[in-house]
py3Dmol code that shows the C-alpha trace and the ligand (Angstrom):
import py3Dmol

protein = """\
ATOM      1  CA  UNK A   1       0.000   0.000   0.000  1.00  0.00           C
ATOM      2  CA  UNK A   2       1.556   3.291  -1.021  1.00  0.00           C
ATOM      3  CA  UNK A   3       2.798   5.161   1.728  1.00  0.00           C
ATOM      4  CA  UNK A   4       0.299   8.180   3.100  1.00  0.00           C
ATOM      5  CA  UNK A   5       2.281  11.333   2.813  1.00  0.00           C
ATOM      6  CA  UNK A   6       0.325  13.819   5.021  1.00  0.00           C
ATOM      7  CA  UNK A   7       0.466  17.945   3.735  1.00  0.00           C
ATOM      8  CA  UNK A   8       2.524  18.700   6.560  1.00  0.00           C
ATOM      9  CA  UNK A   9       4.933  15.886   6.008  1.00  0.00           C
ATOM     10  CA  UNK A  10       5.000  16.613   2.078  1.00  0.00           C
ATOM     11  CA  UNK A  11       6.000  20.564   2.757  1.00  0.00           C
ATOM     12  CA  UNK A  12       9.121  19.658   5.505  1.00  0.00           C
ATOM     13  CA  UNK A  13      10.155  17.809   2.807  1.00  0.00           C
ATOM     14  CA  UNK A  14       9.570  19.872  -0.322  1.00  0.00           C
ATOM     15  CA  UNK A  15      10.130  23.197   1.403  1.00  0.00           C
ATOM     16  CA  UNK A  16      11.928  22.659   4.537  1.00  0.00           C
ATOM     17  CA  UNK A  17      14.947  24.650   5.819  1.00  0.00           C
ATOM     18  CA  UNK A  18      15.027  27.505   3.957  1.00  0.00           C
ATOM     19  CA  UNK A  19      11.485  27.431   2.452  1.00  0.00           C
ATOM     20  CA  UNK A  20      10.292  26.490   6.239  1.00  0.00           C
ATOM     21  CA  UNK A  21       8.206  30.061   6.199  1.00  0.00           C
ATOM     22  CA  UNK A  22       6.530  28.976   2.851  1.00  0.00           C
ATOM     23  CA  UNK A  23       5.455  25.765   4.189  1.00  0.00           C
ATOM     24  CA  UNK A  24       4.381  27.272   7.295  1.00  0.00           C
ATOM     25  CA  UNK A  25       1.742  29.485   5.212  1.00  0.00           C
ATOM     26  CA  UNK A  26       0.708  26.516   3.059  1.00  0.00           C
ATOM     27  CA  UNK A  27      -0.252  24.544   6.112  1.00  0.00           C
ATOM     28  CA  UNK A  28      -2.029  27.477   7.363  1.00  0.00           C
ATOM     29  CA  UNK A  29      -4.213  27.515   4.563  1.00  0.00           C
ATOM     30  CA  UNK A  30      -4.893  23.606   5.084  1.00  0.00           C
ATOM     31  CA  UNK A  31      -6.523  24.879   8.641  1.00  0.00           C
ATOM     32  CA  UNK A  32      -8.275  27.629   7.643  1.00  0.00           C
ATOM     33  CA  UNK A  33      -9.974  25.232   5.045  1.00  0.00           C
ATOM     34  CA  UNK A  34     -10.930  22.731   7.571  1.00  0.00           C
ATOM     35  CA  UNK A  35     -12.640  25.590   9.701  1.00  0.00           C
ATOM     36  CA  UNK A  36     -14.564  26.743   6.551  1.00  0.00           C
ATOM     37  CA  UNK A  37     -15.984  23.513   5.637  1.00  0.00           C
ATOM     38  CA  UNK A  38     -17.100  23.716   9.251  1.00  0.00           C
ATOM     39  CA  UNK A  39     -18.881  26.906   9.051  1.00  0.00           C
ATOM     40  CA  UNK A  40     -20.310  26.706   5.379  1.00  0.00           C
ATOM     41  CA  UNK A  41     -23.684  24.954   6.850  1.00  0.00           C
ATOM     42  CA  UNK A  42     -23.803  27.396   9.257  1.00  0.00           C
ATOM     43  CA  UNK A  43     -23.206  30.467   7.462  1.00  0.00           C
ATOM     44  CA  UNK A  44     -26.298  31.308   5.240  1.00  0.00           C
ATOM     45  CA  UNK A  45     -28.129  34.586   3.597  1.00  0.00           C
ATOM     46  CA  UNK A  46     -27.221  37.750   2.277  1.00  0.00           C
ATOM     47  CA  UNK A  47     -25.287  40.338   4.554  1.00  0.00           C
ATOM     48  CA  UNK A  48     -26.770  43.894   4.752  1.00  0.00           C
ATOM     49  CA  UNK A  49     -23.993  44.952   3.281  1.00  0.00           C
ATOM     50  CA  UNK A  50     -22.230  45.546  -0.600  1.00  0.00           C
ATOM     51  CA  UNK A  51     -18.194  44.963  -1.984  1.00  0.00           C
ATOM     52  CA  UNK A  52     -16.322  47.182  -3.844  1.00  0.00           C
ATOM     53  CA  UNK A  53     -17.818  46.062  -7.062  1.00  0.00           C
ATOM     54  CA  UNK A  54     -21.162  46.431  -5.811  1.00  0.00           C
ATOM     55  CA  UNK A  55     -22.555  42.936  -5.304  1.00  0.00           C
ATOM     56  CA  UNK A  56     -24.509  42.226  -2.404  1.00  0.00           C
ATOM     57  CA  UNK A  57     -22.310  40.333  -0.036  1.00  0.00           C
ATOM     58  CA  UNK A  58     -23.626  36.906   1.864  1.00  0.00           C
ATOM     59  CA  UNK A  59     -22.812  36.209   5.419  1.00  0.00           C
ATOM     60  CA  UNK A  60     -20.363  33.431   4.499  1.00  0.00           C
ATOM     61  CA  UNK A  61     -18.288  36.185   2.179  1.00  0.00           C
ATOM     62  CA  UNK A  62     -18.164  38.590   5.394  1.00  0.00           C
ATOM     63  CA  UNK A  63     -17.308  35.864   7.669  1.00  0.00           C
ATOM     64  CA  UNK A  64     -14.548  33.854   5.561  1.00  0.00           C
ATOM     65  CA  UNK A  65     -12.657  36.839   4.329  1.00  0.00           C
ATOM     66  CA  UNK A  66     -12.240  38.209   7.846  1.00  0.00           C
ATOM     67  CA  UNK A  67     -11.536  34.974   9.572  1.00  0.00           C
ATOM     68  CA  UNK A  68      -8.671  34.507   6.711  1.00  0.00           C
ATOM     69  CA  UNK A  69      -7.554  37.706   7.744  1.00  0.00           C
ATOM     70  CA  UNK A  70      -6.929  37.587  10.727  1.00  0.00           C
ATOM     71  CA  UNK A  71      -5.955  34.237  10.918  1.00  0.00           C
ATOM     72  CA  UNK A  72      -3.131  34.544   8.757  1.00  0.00           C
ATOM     73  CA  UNK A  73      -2.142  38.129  11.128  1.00  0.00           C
ATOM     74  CA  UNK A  74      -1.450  35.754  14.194  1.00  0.00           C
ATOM     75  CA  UNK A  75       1.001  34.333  12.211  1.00  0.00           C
ATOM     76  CA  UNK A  76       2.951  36.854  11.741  1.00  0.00           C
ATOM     77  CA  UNK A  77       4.188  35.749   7.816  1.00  0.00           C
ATOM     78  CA  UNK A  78       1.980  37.618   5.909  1.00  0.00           C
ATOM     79  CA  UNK A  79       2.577  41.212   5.392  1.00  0.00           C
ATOM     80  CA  UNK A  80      -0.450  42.462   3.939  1.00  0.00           C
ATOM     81  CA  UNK A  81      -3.648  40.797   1.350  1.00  0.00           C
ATOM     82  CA  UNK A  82      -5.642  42.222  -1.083  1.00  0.00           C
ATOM     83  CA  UNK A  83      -9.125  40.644  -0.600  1.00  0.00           C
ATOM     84  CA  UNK A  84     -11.284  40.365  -2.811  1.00  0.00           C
ATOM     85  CA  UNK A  85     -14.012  41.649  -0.230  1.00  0.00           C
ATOM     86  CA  UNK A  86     -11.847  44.260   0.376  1.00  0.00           C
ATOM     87  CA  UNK A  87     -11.724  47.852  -1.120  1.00  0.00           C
ATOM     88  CA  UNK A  88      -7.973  48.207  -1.295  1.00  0.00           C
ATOM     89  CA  UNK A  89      -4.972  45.879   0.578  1.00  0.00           C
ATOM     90  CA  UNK A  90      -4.572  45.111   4.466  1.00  0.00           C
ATOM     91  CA  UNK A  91      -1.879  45.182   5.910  1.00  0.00           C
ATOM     92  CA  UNK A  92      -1.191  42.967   8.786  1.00  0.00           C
ATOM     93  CA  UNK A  93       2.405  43.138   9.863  1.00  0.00           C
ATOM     94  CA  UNK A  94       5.735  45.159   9.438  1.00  0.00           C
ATOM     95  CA  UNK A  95       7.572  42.232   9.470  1.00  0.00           C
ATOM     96  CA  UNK A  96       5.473  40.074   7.395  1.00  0.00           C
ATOM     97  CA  UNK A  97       7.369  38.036   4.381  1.00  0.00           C
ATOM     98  CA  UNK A  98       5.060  37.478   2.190  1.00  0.00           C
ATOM     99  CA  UNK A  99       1.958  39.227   0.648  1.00  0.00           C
ATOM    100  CA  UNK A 100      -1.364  37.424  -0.154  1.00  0.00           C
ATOM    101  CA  UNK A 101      -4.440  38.042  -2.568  1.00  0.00           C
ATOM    102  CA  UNK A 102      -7.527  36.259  -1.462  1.00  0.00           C
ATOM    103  CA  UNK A 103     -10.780  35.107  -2.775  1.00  0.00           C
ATOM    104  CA  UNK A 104     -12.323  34.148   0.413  1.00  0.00           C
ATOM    105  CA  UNK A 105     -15.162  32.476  -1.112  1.00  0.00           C
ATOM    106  CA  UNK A 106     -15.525  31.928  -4.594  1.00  0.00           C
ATOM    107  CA  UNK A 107     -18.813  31.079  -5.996  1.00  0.00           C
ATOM    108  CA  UNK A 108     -20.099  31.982  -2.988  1.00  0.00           C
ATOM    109  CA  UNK A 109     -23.881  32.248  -4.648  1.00  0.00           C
ATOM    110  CA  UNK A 110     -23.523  28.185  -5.386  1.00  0.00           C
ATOM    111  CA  UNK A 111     -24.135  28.343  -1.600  1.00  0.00           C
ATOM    112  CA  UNK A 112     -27.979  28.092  -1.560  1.00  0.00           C
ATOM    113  CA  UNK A 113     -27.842  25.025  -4.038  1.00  0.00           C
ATOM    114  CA  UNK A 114     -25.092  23.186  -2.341  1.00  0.00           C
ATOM    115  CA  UNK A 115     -23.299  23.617  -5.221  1.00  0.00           C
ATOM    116  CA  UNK A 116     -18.898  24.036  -5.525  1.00  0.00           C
ATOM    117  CA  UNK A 117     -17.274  27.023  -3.563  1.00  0.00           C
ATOM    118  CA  UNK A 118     -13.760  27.716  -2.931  1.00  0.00           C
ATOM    119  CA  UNK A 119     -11.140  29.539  -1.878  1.00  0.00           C
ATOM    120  CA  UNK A 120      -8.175  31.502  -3.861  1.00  0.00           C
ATOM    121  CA  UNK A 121      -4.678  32.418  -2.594  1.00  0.00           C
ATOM    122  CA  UNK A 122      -1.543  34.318  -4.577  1.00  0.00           C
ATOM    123  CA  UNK A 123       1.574  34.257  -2.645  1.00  0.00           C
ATOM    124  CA  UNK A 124       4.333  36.749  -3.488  1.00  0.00           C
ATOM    125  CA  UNK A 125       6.992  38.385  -1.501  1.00  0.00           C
ATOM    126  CA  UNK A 126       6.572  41.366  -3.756  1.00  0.00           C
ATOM    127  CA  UNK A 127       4.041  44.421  -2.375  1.00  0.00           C
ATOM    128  CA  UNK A 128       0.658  44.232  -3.460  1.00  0.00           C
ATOM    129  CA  UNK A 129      -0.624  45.052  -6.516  1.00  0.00           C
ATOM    130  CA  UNK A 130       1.872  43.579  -8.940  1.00  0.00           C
ATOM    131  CA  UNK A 131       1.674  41.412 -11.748  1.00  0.00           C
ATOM    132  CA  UNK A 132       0.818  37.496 -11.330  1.00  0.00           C
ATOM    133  CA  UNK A 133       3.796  36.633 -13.310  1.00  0.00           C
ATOM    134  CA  UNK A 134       5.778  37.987  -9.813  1.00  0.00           C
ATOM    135  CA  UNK A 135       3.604  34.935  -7.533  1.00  0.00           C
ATOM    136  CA  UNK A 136       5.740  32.690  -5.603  1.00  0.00           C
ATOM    137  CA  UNK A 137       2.931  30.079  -6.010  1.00  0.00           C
ATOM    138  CA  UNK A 138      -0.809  30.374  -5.780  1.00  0.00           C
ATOM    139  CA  UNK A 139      -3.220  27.572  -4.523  1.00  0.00           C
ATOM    140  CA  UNK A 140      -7.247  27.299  -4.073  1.00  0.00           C
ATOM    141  CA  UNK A 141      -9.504  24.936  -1.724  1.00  0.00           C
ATOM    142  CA  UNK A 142     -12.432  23.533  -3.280  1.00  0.00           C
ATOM    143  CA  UNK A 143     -15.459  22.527  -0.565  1.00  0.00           C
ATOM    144  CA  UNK A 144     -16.436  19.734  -2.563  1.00  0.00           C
ATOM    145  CA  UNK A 145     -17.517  15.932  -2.110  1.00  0.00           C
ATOM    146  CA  UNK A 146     -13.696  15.927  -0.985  1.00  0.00           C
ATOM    147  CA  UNK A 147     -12.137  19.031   0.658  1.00  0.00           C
ATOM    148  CA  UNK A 148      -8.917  19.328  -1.742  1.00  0.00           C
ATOM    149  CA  UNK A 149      -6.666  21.494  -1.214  1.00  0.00           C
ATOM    150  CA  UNK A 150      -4.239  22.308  -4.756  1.00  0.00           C
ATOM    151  CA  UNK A 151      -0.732  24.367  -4.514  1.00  0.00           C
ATOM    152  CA  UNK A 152       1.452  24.997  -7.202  1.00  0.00           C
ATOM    153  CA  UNK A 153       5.022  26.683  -7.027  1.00  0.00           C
ATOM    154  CA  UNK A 154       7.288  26.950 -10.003  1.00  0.00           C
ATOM    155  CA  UNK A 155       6.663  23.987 -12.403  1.00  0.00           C
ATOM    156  CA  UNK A 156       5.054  21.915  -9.723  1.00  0.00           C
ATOM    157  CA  UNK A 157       1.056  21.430  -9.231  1.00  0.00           C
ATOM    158  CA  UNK A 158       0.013  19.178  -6.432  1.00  0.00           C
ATOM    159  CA  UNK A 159      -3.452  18.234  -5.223  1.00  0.00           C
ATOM    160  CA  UNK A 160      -4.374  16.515  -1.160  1.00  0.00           C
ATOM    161  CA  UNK A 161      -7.594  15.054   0.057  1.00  0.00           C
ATOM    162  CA  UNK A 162      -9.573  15.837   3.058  1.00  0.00           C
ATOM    163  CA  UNK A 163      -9.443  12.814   5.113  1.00  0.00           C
ATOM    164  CA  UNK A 164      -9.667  11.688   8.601  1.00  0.00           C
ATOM    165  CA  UNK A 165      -6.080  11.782   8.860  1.00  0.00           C
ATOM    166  CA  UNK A 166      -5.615  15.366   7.192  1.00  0.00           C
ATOM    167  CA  UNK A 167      -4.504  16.497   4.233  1.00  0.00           C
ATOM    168  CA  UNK A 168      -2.554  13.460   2.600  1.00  0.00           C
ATOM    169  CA  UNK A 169      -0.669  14.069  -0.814  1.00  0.00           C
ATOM    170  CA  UNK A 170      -3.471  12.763  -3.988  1.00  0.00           C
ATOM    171  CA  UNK A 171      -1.277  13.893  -6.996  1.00  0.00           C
ATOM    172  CA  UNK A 172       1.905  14.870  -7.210  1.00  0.00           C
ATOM    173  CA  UNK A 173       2.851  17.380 -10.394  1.00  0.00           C
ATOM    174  CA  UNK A 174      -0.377  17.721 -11.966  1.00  0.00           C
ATOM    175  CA  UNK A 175      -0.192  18.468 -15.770  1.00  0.00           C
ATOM    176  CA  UNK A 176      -2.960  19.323 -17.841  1.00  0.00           C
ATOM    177  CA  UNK A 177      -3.919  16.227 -20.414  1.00  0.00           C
ATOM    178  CA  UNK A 178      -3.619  16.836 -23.891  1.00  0.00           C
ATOM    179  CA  UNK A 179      -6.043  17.258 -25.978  1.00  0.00           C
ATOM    180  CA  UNK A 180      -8.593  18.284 -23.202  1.00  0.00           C
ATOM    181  CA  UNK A 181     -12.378  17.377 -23.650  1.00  0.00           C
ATOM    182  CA  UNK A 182     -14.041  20.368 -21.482  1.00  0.00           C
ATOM    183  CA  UNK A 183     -14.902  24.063 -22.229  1.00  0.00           C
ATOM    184  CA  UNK A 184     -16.823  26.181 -19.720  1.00  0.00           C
ATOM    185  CA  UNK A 185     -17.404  29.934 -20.514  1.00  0.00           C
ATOM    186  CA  UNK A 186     -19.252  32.621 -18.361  1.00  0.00           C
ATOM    187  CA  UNK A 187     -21.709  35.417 -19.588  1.00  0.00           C
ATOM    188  CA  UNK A 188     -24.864  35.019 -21.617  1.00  0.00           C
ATOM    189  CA  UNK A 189     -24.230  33.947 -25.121  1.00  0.00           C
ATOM    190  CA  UNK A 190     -25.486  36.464 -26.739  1.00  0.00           C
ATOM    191  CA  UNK A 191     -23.154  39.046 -25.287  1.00  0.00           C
ATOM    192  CA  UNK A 192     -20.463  37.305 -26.738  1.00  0.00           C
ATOM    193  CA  UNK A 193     -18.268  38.832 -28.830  1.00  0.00           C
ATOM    194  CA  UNK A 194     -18.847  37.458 -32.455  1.00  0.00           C
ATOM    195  CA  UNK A 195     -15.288  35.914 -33.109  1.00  0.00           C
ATOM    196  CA  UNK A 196     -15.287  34.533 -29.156  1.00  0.00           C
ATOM    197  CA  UNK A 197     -19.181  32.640 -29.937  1.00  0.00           C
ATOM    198  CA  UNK A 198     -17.098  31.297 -33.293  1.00  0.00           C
ATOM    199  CA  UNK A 199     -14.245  29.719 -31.527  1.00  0.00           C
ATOM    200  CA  UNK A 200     -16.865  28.145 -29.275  1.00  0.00           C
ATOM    201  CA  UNK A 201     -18.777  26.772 -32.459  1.00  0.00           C
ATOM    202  CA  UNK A 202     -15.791  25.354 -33.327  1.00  0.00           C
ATOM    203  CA  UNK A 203     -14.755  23.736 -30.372  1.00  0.00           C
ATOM    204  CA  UNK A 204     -18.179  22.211 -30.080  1.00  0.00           C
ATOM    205  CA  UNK A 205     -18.318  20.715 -33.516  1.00  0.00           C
ATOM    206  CA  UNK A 206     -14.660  18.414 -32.228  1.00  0.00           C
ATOM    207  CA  UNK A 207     -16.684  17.192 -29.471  1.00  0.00           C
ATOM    208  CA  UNK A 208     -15.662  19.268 -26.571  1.00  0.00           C
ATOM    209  CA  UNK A 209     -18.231  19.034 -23.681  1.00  0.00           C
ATOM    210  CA  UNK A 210     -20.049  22.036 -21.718  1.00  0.00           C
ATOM    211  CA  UNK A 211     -19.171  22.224 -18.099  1.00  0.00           C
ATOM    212  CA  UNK A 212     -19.888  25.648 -16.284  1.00  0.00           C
ATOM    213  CA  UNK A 213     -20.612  25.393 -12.670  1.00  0.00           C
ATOM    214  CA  UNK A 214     -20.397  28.802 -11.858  1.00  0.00           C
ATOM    215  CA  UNK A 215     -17.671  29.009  -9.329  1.00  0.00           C
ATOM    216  CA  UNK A 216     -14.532  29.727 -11.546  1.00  0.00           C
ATOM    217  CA  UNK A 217     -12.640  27.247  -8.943  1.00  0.00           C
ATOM    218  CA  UNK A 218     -15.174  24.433  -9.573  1.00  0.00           C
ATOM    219  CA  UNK A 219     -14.844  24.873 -13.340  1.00  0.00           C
ATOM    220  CA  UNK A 220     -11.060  25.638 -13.029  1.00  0.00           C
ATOM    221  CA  UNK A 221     -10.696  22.501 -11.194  1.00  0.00           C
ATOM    222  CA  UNK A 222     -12.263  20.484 -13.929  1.00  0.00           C
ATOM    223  CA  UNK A 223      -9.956  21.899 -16.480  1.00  0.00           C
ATOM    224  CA  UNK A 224      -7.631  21.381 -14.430  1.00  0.00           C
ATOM    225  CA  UNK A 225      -8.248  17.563 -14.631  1.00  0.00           C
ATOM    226  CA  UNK A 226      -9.643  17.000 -17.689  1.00  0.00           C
ATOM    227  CA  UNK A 227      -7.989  19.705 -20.104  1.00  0.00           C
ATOM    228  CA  UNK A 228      -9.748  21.891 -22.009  1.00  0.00           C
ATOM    229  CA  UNK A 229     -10.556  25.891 -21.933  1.00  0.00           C
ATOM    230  CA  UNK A 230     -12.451  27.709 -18.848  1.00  0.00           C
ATOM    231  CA  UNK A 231     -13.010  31.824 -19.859  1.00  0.00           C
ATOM    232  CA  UNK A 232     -15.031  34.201 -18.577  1.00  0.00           C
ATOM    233  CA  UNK A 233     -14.987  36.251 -21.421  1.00  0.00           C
ATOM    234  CA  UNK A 234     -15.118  39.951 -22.430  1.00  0.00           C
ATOM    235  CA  UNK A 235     -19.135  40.868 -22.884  1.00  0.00           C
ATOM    236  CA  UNK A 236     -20.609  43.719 -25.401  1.00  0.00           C
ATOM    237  CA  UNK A 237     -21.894  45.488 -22.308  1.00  0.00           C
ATOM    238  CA  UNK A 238     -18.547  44.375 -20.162  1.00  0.00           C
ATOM    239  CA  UNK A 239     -15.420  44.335 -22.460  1.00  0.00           C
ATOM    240  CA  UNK A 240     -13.186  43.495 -18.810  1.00  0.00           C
ATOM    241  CA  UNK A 241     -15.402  40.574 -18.672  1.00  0.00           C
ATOM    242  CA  UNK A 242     -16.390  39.375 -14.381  1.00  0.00           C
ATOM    243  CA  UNK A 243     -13.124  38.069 -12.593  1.00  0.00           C
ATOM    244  CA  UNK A 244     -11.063  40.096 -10.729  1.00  0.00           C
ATOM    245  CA  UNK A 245      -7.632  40.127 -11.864  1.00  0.00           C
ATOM    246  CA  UNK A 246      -5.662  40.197  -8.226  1.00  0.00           C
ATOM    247  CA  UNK A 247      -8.410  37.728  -6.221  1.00  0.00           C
ATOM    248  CA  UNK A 248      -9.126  35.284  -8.969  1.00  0.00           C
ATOM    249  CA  UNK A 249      -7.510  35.504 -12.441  1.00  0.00           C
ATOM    250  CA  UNK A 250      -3.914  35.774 -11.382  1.00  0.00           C
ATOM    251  CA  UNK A 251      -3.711  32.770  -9.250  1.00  0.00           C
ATOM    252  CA  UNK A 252      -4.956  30.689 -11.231  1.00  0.00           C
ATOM    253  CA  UNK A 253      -3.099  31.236 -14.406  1.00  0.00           C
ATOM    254  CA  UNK A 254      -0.138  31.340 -12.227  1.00  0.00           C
ATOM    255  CA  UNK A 255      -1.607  27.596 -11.799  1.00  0.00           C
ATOM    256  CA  UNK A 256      -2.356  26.726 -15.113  1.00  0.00           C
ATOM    257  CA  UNK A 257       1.033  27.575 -16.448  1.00  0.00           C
ATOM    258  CA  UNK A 258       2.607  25.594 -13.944  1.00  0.00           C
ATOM    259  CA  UNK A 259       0.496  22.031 -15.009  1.00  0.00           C
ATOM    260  CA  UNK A 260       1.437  22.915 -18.757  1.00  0.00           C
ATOM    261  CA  UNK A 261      -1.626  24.857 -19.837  1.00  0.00           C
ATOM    262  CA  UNK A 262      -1.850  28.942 -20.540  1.00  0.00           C
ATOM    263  CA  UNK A 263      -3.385  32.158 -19.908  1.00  0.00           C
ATOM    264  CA  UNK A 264      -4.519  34.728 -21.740  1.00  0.00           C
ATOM    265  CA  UNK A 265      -6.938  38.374 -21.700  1.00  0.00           C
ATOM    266  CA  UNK A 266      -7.047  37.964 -24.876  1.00  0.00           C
ATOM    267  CA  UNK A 267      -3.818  39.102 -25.575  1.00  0.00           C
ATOM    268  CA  UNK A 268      -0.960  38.067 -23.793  1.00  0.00           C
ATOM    269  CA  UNK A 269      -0.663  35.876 -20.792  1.00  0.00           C
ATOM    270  CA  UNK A 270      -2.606  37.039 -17.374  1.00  0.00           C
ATOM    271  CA  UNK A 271       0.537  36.717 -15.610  1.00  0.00           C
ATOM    272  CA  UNK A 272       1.932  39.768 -17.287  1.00  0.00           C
ATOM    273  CA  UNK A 273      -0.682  42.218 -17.007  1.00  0.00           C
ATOM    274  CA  UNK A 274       0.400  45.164 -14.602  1.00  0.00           C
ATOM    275  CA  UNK A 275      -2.310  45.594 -12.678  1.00  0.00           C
ATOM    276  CA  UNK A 276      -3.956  49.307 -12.424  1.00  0.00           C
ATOM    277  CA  UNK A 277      -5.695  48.620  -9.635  1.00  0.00           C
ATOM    278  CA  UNK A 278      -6.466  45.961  -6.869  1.00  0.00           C
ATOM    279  CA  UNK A 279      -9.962  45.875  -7.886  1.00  0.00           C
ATOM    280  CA  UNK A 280      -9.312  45.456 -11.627  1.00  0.00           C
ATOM    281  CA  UNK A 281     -11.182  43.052 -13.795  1.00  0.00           C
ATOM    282  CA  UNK A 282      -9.924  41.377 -16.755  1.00  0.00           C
ATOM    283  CA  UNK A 283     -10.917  38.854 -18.872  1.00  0.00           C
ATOM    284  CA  UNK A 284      -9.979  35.732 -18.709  1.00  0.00           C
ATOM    285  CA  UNK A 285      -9.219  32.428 -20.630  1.00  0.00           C
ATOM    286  CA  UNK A 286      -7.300  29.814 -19.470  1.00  0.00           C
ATOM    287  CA  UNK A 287      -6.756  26.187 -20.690  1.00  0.00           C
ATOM    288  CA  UNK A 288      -4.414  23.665 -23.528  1.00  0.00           C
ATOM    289  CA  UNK A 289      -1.654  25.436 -24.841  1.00  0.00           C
ATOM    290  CA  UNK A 290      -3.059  25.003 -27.822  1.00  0.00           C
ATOM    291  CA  UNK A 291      -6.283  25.927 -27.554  1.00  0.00           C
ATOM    292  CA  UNK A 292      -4.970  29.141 -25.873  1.00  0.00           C
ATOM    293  CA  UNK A 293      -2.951  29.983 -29.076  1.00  0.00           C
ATOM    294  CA  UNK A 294      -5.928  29.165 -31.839  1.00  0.00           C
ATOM    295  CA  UNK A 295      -8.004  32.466 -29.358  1.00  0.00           C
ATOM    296  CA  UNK A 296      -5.095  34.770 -29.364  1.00  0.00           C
ATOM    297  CA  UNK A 297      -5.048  34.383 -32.864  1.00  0.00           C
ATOM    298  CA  UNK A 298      -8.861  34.627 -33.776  1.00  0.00           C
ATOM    299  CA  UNK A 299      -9.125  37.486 -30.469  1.00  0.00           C
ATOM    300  CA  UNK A 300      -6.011  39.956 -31.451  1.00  0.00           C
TER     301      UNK A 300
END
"""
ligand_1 = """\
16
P6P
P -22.028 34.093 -13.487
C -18.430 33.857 -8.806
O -19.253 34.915 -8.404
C -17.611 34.321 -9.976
O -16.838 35.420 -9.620
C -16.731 33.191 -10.478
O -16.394 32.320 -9.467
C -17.582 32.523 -11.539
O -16.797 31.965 -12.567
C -18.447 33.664 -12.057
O -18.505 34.650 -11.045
C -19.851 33.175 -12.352
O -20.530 34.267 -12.953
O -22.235 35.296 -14.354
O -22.086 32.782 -14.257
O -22.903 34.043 -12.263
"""
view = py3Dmol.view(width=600, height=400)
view.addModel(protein, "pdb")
view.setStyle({"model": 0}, {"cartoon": {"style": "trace"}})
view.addModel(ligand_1, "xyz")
view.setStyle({"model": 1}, {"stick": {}})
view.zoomTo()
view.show()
């Protein structure tokens, strides 16, 4: 029987000595997972209260984004986080190493159906904002069937399971398979842009299969495993498409690149994109190499 590495066991190793801090702040997120998947039936209905970008906030937002808060100011490693929930960054401490941007909950209004939520992190020792290509490694927690928790640092994408014992090591260096089989892609269609509903014709008539759960980590995820495209496209009415740049798009095309795949606003890569402003949207395609490429192309 192959040998149960637990999360905690997996980061002395990987990142131990020098990288002790980094493994520290990975573990941390581990617990401040397992105390969200404790709340989440607990923590229902809307908030009196609106973000930044002027959605109505739910008590689980409120609650998760300033329990991750502060839990990560006890200890004493992170130096400030831009929150998605938040208008502009925190800081915590002076003598923080690294800096954090947060999704607290993501796909928060899958909540009321049961449906996938999760959180986002990107880890930098740079100050906050600057541009995801500058991340140190990013990672997400998806409250699903299984509590997983996936990391990635340079080159290196690993998943752990929820289990009685902890978080034990499920995949080691996750790359994306080639050709993928999913696409997922926010937005009505009809506010499409013309080329963007074209490529998606296209990929449809190879076979590639619908999947959009609304939670851009639930739909990530299955990327993720299954290759494909996810994209929460640019809209006639919203040309920076939904996600936020900082809270959601960076980390995860931080992650993408790092199992093989790309990013892309259309443009260029996610990861380069200097941010204007914490709050920034962008749109946002990631998936196949390949399939990243053929957009570009058809987009630019
Ligand atoms: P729509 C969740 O609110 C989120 O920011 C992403 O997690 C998700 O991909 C998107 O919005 C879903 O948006 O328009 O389908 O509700």
């Amino acid at each position: 029987m192959a040998e149960v590495i637990t999360l905690e066991k997996y980061l002395k190793r990987k990142y131990g000595g020098a990288d002790e801090k980094f493994a520290d702040l990975i573990l941390k997120m581990g617990e401040i997972g397992e105390r969200i998947k404790d709340e989440l039936p607990n923590m229902r209905g809307k908030a009196d209260t609106k973000n930044v970008f002027g959605e109505i906030q739910l008590v689980a937002d409120k609650w998760a984004d300033k329990f991750i808060i502060d839990e990560f100011r006890a200890t004493g490693l992170v130096k400030a986080m831009a929150s998605e929930e938040q208008e502009d960054v925190v800081q915590l401490n002076d003598k923080g190493i690294f800096n954090i941007t947060l999704d607290p909950l993501d796909g928060s209004s899958n909540m009321k159906s049961n449906n996938l939520v999760g959180t986002m992190f990107g880890i930098y020792k740079e100050d906050l904002p600057t541009k995801g290509r500058n991340q140190i490694g990013a990672a997400y927690i998806l409250y699903g069937p299984v509590m997983s928790l996936v990391c990635a640092t340079k080159n290196r994408v690993n998943k752990f399971f929820y289990t009685k014992k902890g978080f034990i090591l499920k995949q080691e260096n996750i790359k994306l398979p080639e050709p993928g089989i999913l696409y997922g892609a926010g937005g009505l269609r009809k506010d499409w842009l013309p080329e963007f509903r074209k490529y998606i014709e296209g990929l449809e008539a190879e076979g590639y299969k619908l999947r959009y759960g609304g939670s851009f980590v639930g739909d990530f995820n299955q990327i993720l495993h299954y290759g494909g495209i996810f994209a929460y496209p640019a809209l006639a009415a919203k040309p920076n498409g939904k996600l936020r740049l900082l809270a959601e798009s960076n980390p995860m095309s931080y992650i993408i690149e790092q199992a093989g795949g790309a990013s892309t606003n259309g443009k260029i890569s996610i990861l380069d994109i200097e941010p204007e402003s914490v709050n920034q949207r962008i749109p946002t395609y990631v998936g196949n190499k390949g399939l990243i490429e053929k957009l570009e192309k058809i987009l630019s």
